[in-house]
KEMIVO-954964 format. One record per residue (C-alpha): x, z, y; residue in three letters. Coordinates in steps of 0.2 Angstrom, whole numbers, plus 5000, padded with zeros to 4 digits. Layout:
<pt><c1>X</c1><c3>Z</c3><c2>Y</c2><r>ALA</r></pt>
...
This chain:
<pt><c1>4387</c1><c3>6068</c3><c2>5380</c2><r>UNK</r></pt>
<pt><c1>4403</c1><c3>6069</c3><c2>5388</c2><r>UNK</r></pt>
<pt><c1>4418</c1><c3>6062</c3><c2>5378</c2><r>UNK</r></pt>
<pt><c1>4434</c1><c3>6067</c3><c2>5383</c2><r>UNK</r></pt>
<pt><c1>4449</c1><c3>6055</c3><c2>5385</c2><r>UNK</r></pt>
<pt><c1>4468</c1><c3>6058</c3><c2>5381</c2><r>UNK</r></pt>
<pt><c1>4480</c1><c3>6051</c3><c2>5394</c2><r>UNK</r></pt>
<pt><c1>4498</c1><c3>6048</c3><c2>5390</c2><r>UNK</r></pt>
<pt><c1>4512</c1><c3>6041</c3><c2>5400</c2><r>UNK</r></pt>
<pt><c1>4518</c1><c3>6025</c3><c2>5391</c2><r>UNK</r></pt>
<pt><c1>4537</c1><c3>6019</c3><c2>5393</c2><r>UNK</r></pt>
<pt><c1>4546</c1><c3>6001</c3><c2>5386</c2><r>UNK</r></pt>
<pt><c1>4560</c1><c3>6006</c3><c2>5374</c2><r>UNK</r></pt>
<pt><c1>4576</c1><c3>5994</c3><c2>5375</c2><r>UNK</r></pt>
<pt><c1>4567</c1><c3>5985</c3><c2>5362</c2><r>UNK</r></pt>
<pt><c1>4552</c1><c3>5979</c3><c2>5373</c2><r>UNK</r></pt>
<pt><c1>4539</c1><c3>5991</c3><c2>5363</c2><r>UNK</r></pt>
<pt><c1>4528</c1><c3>6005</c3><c2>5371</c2><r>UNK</r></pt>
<pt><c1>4534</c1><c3>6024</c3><c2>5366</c2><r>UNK</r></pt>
<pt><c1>4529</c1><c3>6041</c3><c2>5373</c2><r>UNK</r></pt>
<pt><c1>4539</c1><c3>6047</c3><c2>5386</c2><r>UNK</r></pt>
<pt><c1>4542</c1><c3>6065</c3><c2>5379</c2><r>UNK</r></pt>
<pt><c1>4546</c1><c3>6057</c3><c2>5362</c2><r>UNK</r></pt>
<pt><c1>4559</c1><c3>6046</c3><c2>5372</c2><r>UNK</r></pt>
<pt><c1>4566</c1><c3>6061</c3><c2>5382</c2><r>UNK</r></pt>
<pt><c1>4569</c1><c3>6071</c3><c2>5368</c2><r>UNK</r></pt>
<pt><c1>4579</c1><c3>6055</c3><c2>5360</c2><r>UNK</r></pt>
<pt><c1>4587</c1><c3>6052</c3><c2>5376</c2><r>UNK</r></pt>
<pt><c1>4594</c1><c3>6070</c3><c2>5376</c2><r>UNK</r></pt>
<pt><c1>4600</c1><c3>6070</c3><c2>5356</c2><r>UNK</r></pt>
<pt><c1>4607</c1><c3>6052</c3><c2>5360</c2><r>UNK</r></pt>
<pt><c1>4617</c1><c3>6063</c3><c2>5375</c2><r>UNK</r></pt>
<pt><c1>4623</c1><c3>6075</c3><c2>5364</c2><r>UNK</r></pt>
<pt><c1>4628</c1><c3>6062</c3><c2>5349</c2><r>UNK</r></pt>
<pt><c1>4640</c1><c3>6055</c3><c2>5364</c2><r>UNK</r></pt>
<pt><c1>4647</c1><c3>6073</c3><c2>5372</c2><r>UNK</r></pt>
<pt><c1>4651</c1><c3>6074</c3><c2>5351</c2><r>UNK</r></pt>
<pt><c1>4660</c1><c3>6058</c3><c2>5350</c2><r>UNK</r></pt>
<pt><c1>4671</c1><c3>6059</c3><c2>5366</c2><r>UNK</r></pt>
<pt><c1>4675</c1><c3>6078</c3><c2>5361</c2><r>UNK</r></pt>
<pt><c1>4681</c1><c3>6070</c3><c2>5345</c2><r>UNK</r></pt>
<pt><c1>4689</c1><c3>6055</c3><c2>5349</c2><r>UNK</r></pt>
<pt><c1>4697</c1><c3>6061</c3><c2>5367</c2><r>UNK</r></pt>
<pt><c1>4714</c1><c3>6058</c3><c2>5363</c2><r>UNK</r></pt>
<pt><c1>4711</c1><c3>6040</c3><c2>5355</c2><r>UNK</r></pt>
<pt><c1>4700</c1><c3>6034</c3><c2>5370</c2><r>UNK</r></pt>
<pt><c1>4713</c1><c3>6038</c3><c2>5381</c2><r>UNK</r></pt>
<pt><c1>4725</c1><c3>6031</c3><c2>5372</c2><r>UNK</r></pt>
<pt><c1>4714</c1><c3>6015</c3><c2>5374</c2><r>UNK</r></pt>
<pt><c1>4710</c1><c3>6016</c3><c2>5391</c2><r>UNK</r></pt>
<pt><c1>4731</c1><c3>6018</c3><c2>5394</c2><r>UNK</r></pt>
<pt><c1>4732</c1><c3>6002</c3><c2>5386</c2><r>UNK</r></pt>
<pt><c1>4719</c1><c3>5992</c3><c2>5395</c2><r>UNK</r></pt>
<pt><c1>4726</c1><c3>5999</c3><c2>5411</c2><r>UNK</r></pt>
<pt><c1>4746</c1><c3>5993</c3><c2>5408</c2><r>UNK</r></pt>
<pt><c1>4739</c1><c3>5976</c3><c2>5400</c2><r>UNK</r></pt>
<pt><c1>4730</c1><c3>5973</c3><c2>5417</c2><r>UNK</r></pt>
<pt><c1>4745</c1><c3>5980</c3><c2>5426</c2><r>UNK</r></pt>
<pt><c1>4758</c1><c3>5966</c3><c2>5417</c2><r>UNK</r></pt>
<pt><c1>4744</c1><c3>5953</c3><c2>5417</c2><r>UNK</r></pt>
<pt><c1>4745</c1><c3>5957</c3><c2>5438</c2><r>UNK</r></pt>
<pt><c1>4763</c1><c3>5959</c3><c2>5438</c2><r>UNK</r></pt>
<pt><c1>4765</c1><c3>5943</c3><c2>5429</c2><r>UNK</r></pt>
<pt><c1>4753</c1><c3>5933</c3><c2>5441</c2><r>UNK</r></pt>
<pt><c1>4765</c1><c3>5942</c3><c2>5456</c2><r>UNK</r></pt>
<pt><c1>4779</c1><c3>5935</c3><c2>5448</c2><r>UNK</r></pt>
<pt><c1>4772</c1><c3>5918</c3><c2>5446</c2><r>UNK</r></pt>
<pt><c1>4769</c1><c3>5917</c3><c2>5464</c2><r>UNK</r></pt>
<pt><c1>4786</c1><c3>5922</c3><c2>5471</c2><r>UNK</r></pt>
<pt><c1>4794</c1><c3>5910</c3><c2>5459</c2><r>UNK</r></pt>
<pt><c1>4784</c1><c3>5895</c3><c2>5463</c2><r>UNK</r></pt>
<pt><c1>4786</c1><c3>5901</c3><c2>5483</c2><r>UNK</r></pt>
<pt><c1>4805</c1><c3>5901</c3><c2>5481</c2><r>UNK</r></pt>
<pt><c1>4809</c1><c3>5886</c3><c2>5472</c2><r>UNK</r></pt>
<pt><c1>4796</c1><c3>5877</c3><c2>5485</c2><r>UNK</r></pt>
<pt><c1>4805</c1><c3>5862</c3><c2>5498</c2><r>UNK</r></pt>
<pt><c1>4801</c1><c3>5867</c3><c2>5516</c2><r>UNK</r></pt>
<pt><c1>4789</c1><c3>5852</c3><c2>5515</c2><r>UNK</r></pt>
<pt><c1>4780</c1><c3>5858</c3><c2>5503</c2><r>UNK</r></pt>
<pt><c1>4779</c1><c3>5876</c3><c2>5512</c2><r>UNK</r></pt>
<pt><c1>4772</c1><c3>5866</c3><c2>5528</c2><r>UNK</r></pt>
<pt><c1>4760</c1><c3>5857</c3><c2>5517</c2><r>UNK</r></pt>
<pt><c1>4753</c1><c3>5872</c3><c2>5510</c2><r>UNK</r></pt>
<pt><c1>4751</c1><c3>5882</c3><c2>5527</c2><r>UNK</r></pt>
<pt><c1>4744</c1><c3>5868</c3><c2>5534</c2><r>UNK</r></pt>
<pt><c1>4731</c1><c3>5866</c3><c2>5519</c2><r>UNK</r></pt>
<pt><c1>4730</c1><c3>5887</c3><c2>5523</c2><r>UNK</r></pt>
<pt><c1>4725</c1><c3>5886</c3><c2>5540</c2><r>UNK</r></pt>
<pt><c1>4712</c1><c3>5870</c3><c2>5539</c2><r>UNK</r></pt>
<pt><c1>4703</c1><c3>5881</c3><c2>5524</c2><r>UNK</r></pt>
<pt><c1>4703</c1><c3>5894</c3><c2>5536</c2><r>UNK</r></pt>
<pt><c1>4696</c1><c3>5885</c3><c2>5550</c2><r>UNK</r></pt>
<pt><c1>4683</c1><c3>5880</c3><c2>5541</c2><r>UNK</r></pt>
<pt><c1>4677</c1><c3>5897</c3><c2>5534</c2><r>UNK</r></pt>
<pt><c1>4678</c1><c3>5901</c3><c2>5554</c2><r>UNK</r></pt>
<pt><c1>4665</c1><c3>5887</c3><c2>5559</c2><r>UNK</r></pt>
<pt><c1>4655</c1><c3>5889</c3><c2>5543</c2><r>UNK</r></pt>
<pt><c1>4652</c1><c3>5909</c3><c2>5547</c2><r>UNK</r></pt>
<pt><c1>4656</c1><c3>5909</c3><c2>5566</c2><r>UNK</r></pt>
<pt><c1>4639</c1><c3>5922</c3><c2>5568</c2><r>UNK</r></pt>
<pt><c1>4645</c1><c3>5935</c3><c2>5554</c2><r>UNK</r></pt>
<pt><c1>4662</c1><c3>5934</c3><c2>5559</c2><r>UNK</r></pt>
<pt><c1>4654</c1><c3>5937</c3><c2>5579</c2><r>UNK</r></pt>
<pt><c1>4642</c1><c3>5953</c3><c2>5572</c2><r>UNK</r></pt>
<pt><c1>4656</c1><c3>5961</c3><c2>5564</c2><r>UNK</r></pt>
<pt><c1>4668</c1><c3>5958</c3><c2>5579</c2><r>UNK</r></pt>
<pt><c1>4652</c1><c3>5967</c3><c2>5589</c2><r>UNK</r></pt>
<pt><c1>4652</c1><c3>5980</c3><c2>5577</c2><r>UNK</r></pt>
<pt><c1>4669</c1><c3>5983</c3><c2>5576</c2><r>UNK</r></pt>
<pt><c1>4668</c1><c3>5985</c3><c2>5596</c2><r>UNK</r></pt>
<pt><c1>4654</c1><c3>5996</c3><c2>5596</c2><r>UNK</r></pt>
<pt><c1>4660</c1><c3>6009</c3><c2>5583</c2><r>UNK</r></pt>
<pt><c1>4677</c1><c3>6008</c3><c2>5594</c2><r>UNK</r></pt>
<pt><c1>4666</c1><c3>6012</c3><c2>5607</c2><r>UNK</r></pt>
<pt><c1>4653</c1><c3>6026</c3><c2>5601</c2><r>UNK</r></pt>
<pt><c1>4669</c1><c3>6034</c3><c2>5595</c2><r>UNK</r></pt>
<pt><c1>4677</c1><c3>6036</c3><c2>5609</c2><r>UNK</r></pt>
<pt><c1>4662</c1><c3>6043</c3><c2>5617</c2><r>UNK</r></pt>
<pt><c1>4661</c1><c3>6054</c3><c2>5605</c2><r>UNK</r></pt>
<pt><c1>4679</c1><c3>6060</c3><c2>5608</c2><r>UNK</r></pt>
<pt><c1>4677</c1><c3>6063</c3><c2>5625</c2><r>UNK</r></pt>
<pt><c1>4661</c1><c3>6071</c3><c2>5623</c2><r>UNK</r></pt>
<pt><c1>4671</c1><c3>6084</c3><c2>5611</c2><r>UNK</r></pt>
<pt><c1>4685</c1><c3>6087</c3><c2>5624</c2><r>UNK</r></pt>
<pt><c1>4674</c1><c3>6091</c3><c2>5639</c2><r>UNK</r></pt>
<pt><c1>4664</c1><c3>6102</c3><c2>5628</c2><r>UNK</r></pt>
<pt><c1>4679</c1><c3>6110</c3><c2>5622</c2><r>UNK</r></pt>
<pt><c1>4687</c1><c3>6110</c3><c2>5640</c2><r>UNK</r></pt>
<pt><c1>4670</c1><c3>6121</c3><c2>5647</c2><r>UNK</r></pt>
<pt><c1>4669</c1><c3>6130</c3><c2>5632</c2><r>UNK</r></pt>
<pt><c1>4687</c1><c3>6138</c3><c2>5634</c2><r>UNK</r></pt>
<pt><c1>4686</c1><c3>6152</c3><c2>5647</c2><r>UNK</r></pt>
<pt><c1>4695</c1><c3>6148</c3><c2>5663</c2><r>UNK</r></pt>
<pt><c1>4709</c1><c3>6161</c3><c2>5671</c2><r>UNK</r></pt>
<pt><c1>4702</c1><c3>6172</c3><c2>5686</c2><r>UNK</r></pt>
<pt><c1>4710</c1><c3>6165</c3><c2>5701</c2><r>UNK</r></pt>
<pt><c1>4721</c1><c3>6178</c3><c2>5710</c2><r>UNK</r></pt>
């Protein structure tokens, strides 16, 4: 006697627990059209929201701006010196700490030069033996 056996795909829910995948595709695709609802509804309001989130990032960046240009003009030249100096020791040392990255991208920026201008050149002489020449008289 043969017994027949029922295979179906199993998926984990957000939850953690095991659900068919149909079942979960058809909830997926109401859960869609539940949020195309929403939005169609609430347009106006969420970007009303998003406006506000944007200029409140805007001022808290302009703000940080302004900081910054008043604490650099009511610096002493000292303290300018002091703080480029302090610049360019943290800069050395990112430059020792990733000499070989710094080295690939250097080769990389070289070899995309390179490959490009091959490329050009390649396009000119094809142009160039593409466009008919004048008979000579």
């Amino acid at each position: 006697m043969s017994e027949v056996i029922e295979v179906t795909t199993c998926i984990l829910n957000q939850a953690g627990s095991f659900e068919e995948e149909e079942n979960h595709e058809q909830e997926q695709e109401a859960r869609r059209k539940k949020w195309r609802e929403y939005y169609a509804l609430h347009k106006e309001m969420l970007r009303m929201r998003a406006r506000e989130r944007a200029a409140s990032a805007k001022l808290v960046l302009s703000w940080q701006f302004r900081a910054k240009q008043r604490r650099l003009e009511s610096e002493t030249p000292e303290q300018a010196e002091e703080r480029r100096s302090r610049h360019r020791e943290v800069a050395a040392k990112y430059r020792e700490a990733n000499r070989a990255k710094i080295r690939v991208r250097a080769w990389e920026r070289r070899w995309y030069q390179y490959v490009g201008e091959i490329r050009r050149s390649r396009v000119r002489i094809l142009t160039a033996a593409q466009t008919p020449s004048l008979p000579e008289p």
